[in-house]
DRENDREN-208283 format. One record per residue (C-alpha): residue number from 1; x, y, z. Coordinates in steps of 0.1 Angstrom, whole numbers. Example, Ala and Ser with C-alpha at 12.3 -4.5 7.8 and 13.67 -1.06 7.14 Angstrom:
# DRENDREN-208283
{pos=1	x=123	y=-45	z=78}
{pos=2	x=137	y=-11	z=71}
END
This chain:
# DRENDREN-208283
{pos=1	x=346	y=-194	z=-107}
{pos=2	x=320	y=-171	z=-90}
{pos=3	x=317	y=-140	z=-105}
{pos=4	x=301	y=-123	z=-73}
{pos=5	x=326	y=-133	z=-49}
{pos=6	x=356	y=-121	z=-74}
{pos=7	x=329	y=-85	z=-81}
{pos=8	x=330	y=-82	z=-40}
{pos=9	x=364	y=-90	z=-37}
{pos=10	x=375	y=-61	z=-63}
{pos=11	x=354	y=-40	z=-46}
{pos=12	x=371	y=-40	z=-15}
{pos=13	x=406	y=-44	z=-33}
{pos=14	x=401	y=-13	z=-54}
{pos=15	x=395	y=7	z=-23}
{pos=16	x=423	y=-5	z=1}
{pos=17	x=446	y=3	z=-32}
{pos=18	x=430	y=37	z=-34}
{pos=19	x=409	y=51	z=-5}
{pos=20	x=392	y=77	z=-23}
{pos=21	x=371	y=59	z=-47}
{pos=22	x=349	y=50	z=-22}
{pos=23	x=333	y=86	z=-30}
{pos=24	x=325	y=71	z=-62}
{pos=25	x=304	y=39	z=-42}
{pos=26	x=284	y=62	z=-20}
{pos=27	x=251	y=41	z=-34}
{pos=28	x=267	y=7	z=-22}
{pos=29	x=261	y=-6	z=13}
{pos=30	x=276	y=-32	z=31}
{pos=31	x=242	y=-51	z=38}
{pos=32	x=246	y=-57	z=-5}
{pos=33	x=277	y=-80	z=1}
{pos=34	x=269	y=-117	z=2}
{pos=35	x=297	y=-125	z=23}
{pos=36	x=295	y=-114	z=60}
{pos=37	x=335	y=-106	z=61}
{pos=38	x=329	y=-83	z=29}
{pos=39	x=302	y=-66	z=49}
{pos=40	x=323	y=-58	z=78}
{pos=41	x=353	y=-49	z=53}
{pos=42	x=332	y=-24	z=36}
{pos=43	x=313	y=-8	z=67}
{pos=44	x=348	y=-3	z=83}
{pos=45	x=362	y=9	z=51}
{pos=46	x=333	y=38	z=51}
{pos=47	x=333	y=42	z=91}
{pos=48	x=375	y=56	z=85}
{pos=49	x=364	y=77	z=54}
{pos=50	x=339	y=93	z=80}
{pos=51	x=361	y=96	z=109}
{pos=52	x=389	y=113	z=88}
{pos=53	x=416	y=84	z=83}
{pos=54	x=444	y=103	z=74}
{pos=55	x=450	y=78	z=40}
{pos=56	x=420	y=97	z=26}
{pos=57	x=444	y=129	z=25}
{pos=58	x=478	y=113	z=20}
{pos=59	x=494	y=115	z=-18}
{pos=60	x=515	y=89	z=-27}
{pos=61	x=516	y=55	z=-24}
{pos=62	x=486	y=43	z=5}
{pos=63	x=501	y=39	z=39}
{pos=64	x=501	y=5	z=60}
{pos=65	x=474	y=19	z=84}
{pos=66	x=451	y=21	z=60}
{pos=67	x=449	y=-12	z=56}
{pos=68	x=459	y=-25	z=95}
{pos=69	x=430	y=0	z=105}
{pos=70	x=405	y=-15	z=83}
{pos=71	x=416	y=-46	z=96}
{pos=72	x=409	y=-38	z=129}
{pos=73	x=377	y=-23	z=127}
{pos=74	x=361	y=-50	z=107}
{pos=75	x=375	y=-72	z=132}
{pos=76	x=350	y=-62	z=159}
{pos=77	x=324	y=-75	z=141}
{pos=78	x=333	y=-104	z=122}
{pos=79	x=351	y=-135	z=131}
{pos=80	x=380	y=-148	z=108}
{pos=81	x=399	y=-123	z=93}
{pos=82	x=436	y=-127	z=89}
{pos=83	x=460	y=-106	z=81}
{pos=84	x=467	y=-115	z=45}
{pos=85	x=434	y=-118	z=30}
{pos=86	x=437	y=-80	z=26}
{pos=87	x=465	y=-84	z=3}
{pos=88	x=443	y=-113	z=-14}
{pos=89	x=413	y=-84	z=-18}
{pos=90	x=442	y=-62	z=-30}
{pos=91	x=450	y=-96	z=-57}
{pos=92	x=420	y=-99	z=-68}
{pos=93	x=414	y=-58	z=-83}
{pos=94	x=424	y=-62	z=-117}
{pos=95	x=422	y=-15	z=-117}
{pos=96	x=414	y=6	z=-87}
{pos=97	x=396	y=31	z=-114}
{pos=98	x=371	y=3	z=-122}
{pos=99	x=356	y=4	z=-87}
{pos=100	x=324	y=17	z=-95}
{pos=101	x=318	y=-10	z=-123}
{pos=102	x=327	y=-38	z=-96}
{pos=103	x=301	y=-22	z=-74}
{pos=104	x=275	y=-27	z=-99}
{pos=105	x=281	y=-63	z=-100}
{pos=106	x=275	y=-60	z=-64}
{pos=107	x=244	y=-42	z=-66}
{pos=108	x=230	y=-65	z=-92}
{pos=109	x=237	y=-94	z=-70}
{pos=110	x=223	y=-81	z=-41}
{pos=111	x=192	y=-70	z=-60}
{pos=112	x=189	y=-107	z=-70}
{pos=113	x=195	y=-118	z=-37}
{pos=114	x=167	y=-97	z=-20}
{pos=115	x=140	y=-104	z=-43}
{pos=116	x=142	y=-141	z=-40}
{pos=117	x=147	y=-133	z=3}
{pos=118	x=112	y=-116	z=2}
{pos=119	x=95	y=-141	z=-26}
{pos=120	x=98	y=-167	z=-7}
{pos=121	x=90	y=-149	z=28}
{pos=122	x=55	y=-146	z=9}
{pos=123	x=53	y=-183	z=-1}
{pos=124	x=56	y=-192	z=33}
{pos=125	x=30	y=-168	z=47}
{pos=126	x=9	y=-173	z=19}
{pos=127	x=10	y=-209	z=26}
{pos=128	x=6	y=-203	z=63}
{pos=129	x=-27	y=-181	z=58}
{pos=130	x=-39	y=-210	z=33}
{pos=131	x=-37	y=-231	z=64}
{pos=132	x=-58	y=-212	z=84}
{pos=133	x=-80	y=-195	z=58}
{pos=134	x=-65	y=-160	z=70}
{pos=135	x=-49	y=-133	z=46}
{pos=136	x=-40	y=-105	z=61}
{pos=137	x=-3	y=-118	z=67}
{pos=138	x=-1	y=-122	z=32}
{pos=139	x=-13	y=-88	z=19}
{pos=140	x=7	y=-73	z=47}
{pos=141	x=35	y=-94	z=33}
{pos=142	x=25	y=-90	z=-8}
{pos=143	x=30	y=-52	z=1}
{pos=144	x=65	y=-50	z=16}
{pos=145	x=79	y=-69	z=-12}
{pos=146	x=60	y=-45	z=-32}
{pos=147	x=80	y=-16	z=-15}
{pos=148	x=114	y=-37	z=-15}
{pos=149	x=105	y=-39	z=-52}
{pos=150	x=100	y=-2	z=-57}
{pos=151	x=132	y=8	z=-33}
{pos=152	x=150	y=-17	z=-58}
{pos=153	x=143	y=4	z=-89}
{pos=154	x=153	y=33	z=-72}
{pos=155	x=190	y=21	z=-60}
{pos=156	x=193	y=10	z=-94}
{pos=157	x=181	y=40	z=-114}
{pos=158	x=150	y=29	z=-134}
{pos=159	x=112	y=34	z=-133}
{pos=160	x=92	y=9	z=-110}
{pos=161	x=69	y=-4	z=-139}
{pos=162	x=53	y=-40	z=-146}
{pos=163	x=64	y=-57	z=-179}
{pos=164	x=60	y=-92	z=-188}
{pos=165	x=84	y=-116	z=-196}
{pos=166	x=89	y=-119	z=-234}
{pos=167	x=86	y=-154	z=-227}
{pos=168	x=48	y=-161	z=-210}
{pos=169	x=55	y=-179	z=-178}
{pos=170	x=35	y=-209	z=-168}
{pos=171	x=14	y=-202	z=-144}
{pos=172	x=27	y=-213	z=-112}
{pos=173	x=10	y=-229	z=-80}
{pos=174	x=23	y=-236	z=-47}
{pos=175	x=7	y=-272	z=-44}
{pos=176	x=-28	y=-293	z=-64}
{pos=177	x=-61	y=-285	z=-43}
{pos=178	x=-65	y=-305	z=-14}
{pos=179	x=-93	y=-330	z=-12}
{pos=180	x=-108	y=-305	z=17}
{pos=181	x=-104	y=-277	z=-7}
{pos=182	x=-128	y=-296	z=-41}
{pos=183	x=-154	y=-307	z=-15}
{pos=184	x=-164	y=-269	z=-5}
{pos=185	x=-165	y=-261	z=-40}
{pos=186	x=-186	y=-286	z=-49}
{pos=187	x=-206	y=-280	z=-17}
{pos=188	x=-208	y=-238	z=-27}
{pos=189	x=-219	y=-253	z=-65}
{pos=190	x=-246	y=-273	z=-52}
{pos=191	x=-260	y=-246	z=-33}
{pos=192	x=-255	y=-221	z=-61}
{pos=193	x=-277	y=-245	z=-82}
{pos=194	x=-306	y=-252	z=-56}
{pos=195	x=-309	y=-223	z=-37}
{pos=196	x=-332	y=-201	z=-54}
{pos=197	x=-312	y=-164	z=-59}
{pos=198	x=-281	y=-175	z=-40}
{pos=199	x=-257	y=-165	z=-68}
{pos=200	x=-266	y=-129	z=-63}
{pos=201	x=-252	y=-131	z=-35}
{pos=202	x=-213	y=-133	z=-52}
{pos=203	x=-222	y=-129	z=-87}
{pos=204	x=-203	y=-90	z=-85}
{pos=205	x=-168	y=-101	z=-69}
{pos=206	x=-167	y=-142	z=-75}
{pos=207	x=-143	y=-151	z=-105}
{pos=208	x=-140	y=-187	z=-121}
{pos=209	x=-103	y=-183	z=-117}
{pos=210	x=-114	y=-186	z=-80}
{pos=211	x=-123	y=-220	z=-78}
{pos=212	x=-88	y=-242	z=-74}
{pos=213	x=-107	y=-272	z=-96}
{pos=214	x=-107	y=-259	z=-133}
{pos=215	x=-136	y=-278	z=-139}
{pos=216	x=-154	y=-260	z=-108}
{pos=217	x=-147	y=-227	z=-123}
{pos=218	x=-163	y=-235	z=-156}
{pos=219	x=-193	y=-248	z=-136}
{pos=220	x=-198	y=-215	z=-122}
{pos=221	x=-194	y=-195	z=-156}
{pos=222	x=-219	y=-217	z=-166}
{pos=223	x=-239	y=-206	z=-137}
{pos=224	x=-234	y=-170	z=-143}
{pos=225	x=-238	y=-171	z=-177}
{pos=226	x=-275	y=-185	z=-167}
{pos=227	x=-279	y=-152	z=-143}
{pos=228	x=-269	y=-129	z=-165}
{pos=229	x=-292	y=-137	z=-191}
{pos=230	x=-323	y=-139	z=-165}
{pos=231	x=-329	y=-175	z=-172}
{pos=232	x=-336	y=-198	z=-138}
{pos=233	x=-305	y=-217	z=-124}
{pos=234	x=-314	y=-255	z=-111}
{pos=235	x=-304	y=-288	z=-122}
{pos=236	x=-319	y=-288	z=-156}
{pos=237	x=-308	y=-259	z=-167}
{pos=238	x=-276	y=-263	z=-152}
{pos=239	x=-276	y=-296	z=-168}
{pos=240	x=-285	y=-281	z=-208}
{pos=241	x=-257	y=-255	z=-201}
{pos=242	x=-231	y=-276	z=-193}
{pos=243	x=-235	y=-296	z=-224}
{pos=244	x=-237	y=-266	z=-246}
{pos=245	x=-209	y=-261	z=-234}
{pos=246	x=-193	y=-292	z=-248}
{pos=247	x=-176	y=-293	z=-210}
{pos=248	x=-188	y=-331	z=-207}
{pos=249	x=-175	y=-340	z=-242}
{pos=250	x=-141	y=-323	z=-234}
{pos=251	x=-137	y=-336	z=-205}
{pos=252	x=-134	y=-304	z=-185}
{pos=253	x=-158	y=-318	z=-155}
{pos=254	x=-167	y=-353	z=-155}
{pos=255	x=-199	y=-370	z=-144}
{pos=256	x=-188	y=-382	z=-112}
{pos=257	x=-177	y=-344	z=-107}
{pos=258	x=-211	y=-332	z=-119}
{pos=259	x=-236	y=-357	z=-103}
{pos=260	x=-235	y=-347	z=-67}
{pos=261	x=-240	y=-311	z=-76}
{pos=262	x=-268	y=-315	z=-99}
{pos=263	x=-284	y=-343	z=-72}
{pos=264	x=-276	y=-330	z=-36}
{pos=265	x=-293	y=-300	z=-25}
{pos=266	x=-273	y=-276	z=1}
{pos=267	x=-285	y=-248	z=24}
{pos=268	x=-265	y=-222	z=38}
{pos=269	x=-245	y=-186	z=33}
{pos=270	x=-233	y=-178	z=-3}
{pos=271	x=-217	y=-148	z=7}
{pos=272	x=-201	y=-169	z=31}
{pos=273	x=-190	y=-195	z=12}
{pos=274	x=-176	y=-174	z=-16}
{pos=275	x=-156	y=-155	z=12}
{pos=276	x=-137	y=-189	z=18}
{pos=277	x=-135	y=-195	z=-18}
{pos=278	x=-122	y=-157	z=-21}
{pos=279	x=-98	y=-164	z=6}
{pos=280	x=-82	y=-195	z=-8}
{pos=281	x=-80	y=-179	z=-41}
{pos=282	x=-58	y=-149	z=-31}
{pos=283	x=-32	y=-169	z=-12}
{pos=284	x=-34	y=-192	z=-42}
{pos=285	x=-24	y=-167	z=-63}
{pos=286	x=0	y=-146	z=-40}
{pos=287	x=20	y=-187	z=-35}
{pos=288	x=18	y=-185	z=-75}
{pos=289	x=31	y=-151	z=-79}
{pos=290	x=62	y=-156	z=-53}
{pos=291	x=72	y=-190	z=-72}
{pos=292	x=67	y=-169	z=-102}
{pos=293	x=92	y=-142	z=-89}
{pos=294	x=117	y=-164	z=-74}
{pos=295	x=125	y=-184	z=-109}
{pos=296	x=129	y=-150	z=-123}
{pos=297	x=153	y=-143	z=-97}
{pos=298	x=168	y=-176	z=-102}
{pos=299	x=176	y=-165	z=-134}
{pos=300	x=207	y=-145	z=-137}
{pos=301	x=203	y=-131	z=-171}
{pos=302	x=182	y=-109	z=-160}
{pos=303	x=190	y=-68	z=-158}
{pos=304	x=182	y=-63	z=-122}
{pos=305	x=156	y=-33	z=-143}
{pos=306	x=138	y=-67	z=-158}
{pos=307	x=137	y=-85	z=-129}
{pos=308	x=118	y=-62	z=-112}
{pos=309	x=97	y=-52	z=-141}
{pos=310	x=89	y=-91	z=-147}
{pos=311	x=85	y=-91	z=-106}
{pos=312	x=57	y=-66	z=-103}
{pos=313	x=44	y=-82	z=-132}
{pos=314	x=39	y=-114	z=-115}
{pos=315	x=21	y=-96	z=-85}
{pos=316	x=-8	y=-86	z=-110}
{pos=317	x=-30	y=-114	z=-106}
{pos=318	x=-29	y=-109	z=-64}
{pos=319	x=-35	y=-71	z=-70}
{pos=320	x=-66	y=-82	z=-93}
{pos=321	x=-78	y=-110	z=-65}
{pos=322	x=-73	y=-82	z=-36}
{pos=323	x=-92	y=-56	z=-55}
{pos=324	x=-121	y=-81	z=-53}
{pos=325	x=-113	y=-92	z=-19}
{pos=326	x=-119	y=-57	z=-10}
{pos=327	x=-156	y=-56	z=-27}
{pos=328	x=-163	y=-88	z=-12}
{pos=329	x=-159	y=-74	z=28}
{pos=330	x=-171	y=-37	z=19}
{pos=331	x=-200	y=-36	z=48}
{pos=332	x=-229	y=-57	z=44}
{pos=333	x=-254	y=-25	z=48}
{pos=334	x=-265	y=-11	z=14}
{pos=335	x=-266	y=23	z=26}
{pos=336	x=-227	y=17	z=38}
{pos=337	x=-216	y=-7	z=6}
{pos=338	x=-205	y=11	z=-27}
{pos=339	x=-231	y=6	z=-56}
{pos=340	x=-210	y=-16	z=-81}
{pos=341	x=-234	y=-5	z=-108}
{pos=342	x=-249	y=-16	z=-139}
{pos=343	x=-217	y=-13	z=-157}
{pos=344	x=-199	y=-37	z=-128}
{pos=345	x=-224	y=-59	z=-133}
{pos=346	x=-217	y=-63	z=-169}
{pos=347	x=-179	y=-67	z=-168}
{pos=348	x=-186	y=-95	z=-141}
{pos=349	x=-210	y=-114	z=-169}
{pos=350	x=-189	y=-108	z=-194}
{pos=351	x=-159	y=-123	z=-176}
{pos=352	x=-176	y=-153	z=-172}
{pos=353	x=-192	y=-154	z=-202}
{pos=354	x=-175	y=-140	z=-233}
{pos=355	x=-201	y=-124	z=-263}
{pos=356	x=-192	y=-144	z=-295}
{pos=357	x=-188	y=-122	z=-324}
{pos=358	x=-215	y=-104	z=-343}
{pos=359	x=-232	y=-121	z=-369}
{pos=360	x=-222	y=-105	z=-407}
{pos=361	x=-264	y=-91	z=-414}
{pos=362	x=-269	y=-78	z=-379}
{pos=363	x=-273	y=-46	z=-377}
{pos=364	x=-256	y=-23	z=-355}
{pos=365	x=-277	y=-6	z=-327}
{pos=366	x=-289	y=32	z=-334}
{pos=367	x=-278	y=41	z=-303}
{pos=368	x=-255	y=29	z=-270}
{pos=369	x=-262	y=43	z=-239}
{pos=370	x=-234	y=49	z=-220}
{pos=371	x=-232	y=43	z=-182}
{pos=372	x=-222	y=59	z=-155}
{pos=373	x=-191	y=55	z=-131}
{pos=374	x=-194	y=24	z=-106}
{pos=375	x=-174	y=27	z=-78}
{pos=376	x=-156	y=0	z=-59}
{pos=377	x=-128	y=-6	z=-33}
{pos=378	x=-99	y=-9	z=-46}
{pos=379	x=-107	y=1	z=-84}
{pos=380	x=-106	y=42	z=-93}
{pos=381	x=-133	y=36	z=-121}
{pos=382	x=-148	y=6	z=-138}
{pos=383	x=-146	y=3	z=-178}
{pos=384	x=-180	y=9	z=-195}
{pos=385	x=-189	y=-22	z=-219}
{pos=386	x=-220	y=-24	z=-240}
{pos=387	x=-237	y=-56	z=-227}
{pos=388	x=-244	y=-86	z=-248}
{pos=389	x=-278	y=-98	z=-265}
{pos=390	x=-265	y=-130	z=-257}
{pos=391	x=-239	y=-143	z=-239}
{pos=392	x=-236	y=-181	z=-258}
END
């Protein structure tokens, strides 16, 4: 049994029985039946009601036309129709009053339906830009599912807002980092740890979530937890952080992982490099967030209102990644790039590098300065946070 083919088929079998509830389905549209036939029954259905089909006006019982006329126009369209599966439409519509209830289950089918159309539309562009180390297609993309998301909440009559599952969802990825994909982050690593100052160069808008190797990520927190406190960054260093870090002993980042970053020395572009890395990061997350939405959609005991919710929920983390995307390609020119501030630069250490809790007989400061707005594309303000003594 299919409950959305019998919802469409009383649909259409409450309005052949009585032609004027379709005043009460004014919100449905044909494009929300699954079935092309029940698209082509409905859009005739509404095309007679507009040219004035005398059944609309008729009392008593519903005339033959109405239903030989329907016929007929839906006929031009689709393929298929015979002449009795009217009276099975007719069957299967258990009370003509209950039409707008069968159009709900409609709706909420459709609703299902488009989301998962336009999730995985994004996976495949996402995975297509991965490919080619583009994005555009796939923020062009992330943003029309966006609207279809937002036009959603309105046909169904509640507030366009992110909220997470009750559940916490794994997090999703499209596929494991290629071979290709390890060796640049160990190449932008190395050169991070040799060349002297390169990790000013990404230090504002590069995230360890970034890095598709976990243990690559919490190489670089290691690194900017080193900047941050105004200590030097080379191997030694590098070295002492990582094992007070315990990352060795856990087995986060393994020797072999570790050796050719703290032994081979690389030259070249860190802005550069941390614009790839950037790149591969926010398709990353936009494949995540449309696998994300599609089990969601997958799941049909979901309110279409918490399937969107959950939806736009998922699309955080490629909001947070664009945000930074848009930082990282602000022009080059200091007198054309927004100041990210001291209080930017904080929130960026602090991400990496959490504060542990204060110690029970320090005493609090007299006095915290607070700091001023930092502007950045794609963020109205930045939260101010009192830096950290230390950071370990």
């Amino acid at each position: 049994m299919d409950p959305l083919l019998q919802g469409e088929q009383a649909v259409l079998g409450a309005v052949l029985l009585d032609p004027s509830q379709l005043g009460n389905l004014d919100w449905l549209e044909p494009r929300d039946f699954y079935r092309p036939a029940h698209q082509a029954l409905f859009a005739a259905l509404r095309k007679l009601r507009t040219d004035g089909h005398p059944a609309l006006t008729t009392e008593g019982p519903v005339p033959l036309a109405w239903l030989n006329d329907t016929l007929a126009e839906a006929g031009k369209h689709v393929r298929g129709l015979t002449a009795s599966y009217p009276h099975t439409l007719i069957a299967a519509c258990p009370r003509p009053a209950n039409a707008p209830v069968y159009g709900r289950i409609v709706l909420e089918g459709s609703i299902h339906r488009t989301v998962t159309e336009h999730a995985i539309r994004l996976l495949s562009v996402a995975q297509a830009d991965a490919a080619e180390h583009e994005v555009d297609d796939t923020l062009t993309q992330a943003d029309v599912l966006a609207g279809v998301l937002d036009e959603l909440a309105t046909r169904w009559g509640t507030q366009p807002r992110a909220t997470a599952p009750r559940t916490p969802s794994l997090p999703a990825t499209a596929e494991p980092p290629a071979a290709a994909q390890a060796d640049d982050e160990q190449f932008m690593l190395s050169l991070l740890v040799h060349q002297n100052g390169a990790i000013k160069e990404v230090f504002d808008w590069l995230r360890p979530q970034d890095f598709a190797h976990p243990g690559h990520g919490q190489l670089y927190r290691c690194l900017g937890a080193l900047h941050h406190r105004g200590e030097p960054i080379d191997p030694v260093t590098t070295l002492w952080e990582v094992q007070r870090r315990g990352l060795l002993s856990e087995g986060t980042i393994t020797e072999e992982q570790l050796r050719p970053v703290l032994r081979d020395g690389a030259t070249g572009s860190a802005e550069w490099l941390g614009d790839q890395l950037l790149r591969s990061s926010l398709t990353r997350a936009a494949a995540g967030a449309a696998l994300q939405i599609t089990a969601h959609a997958d799941d049909r005991r979901l309110a279409p209102g918490q399937l969107i919710g959950h939806a736009l929920h998922a699309l955080g983390p490629l909001d947070e990644v664009r945000a930074r995307w848009r930082t990282a390609t602000s022009p080059s020119d200091p007198r054309q790039r927004p100041d990210v501030g001291e209080a930017a630069r904080v929130q960026a250490a602090l991400a990496r590098s959490p504060a542990p809790p204060p110690a029970r007989n320090t005493p609090a400061p007299d006095r915290v300065r607070p700091f001023g707005p930092a502007p950045s594309r794609g963020h109205d303000r930045v939260t101010p946070h009192q830096p950290s003594r230390s950071l370990l």
